[in-house]
N, C-alpha and C positions, 0 to 999 in steps of 0.2 A: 948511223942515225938517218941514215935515205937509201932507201931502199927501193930498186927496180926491176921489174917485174913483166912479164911477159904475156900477155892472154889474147884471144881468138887467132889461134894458132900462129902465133908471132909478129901479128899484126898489129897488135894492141898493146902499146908502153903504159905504165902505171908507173907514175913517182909517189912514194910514201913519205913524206916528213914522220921519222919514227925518234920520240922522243917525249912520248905520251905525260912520262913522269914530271917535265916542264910545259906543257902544254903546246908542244911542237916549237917552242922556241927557235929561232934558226940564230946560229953559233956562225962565224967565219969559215969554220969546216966545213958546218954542214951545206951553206951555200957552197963552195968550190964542189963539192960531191954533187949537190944539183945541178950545177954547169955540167958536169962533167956526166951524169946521168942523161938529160938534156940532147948532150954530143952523141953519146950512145944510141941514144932513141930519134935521133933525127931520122931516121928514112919510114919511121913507123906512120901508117894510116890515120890511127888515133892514139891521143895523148891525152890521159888521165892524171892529173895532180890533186891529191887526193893528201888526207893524216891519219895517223893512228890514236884511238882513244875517244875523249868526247869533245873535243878542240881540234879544229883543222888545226891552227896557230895563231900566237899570242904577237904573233910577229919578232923582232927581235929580238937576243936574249936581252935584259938589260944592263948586267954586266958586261958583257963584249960593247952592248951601244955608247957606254962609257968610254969604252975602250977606243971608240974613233969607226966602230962597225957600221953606222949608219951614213959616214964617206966612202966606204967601201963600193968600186965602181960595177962589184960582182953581183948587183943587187939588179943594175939596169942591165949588166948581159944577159941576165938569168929571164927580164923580162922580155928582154927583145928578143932571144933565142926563141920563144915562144911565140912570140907573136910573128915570127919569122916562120916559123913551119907548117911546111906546106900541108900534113893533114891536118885534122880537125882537132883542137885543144879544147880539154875540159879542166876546169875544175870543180872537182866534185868535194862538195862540204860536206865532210861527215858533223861539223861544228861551227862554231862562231872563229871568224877569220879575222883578225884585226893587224893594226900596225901593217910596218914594210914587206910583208909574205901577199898583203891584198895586191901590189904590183904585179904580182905572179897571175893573181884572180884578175887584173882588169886585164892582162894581156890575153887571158883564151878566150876562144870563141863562145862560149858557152858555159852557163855555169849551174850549176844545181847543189840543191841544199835539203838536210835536212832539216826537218820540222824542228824549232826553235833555236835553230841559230840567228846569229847577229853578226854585225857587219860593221865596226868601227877604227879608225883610224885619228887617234889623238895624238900630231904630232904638234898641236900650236900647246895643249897642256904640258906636252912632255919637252918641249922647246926645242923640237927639231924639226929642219923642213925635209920633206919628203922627196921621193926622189924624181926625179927630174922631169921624166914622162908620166907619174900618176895622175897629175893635175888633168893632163889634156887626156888620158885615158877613159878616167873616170869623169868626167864632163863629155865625153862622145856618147858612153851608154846613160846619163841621168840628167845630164843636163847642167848650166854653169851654176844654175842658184842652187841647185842640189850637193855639186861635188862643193861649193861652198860649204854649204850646214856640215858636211861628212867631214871636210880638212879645217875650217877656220871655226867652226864651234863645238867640233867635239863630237856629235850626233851621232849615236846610238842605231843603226837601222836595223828594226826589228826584219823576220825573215818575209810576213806579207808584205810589210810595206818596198823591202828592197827587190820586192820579185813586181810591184806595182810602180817603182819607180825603172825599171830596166834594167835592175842592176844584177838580179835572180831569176833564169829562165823557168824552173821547175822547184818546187819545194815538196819533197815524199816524207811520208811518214816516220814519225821516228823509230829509230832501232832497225830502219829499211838500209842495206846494202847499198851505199850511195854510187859505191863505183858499179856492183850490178847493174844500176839503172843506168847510169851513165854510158856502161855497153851498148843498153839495150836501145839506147837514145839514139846512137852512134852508129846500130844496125848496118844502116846501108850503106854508111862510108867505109865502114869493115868490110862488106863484099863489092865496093867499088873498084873498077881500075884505076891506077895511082898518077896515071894523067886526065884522069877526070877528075877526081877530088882536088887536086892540085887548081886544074884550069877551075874548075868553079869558085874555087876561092879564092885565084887571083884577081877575078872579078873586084873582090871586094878591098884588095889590099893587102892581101894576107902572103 
């Protein structure tokens, strides 16, 4: 149900959440298999995190969240594994991304969307708190009274408003190749050398 994948000649990791039929749901496995994809793809240039179908993901499944899945500590490796690597991280929304999988989204560098996705995380409706770094993540790219409306009321952010609030760098067409464009974005850290991409984003934190 995660699938990785290889492109500009081995430089380019793509992680797939493939689980189209629950709308990318992420299952206790399927996180351990994105850590573990993650480990795999660490020395790649660019890293694409991307889903199958018309839903990046619904975030977690709900049954496993019952199940004690949203203490589960593989939720913040997965984010800091990401936000840890030295090239350039994308997530590329082929859909509306919600719940605990947006951790994954506030940790790359870049994020891109298609045309009518959405961008919600209800975890005060569904009574659980989120995980530990979301808060301060998502309040670095939108701001604190924004990631408020996002976590403490519910709020819905449609795909202008979230590319207007910082939270969506590019929004393409629908039915466009998200991870395509995400290559194409990605261009020149693809034929960069791998202590330049690095040094430049250490600049930043990264």
């Amino acid at each position: 149900m995660i699938e990785l994948s290889w492109q500009a000649d081995k430089t380019c990791a793509v992680i797939t959440l493939d689980r189209p039929g629950k709308a990318n749901a992420l299952t206790e496995q399927m996180l351990i298999d994105i850590n573990a994809a993650l480990d795999a793809a660490r020395r790649a240039k660019v890293l694409i995190l991307t889903g199958r179908g018309k839903v990046f993901s619904a975030g977690a499944d709900l049954d496993a969240m019952v199940a004690g899945l949203g203490n589960s500590p593989l939720w913040e490796q997965a984010s800091g594994k990401i936000e840890r690597h030295d090239g350039l991280t994308i997530a590329a929304l082929n859909g509306t991304a919600a719940g605990g999988t947006l951790g994954m989204v506030f940790a790359c560098d870049i994020r891109v969307a298609v045309e009518g996705a959405q961008v919600f995380y209800p975890v005060m409706k569904r009574g659980f708190l989120p995980q530990r770094s979301d808060p301060k993540r998502l309040a670095a790219l939108v701001g604190p009274s924004r990631a408020k409306q996002i976590l403490m009321l519910g709020r819905r952010i449609t795909g202008p408003v979230a590319q207007e609030w910082g939270l969506i760098d590019d929004i393409v067409p629908a039915g466009t190749d998200v991870v395509a464009h995400a290559l194409h974005v990605a261009e020149d850290c693809v034929n960069a050398k791998p202590e330049i991409l690095s040094g430049i984003k250490g600049y930043f934190g990264g």
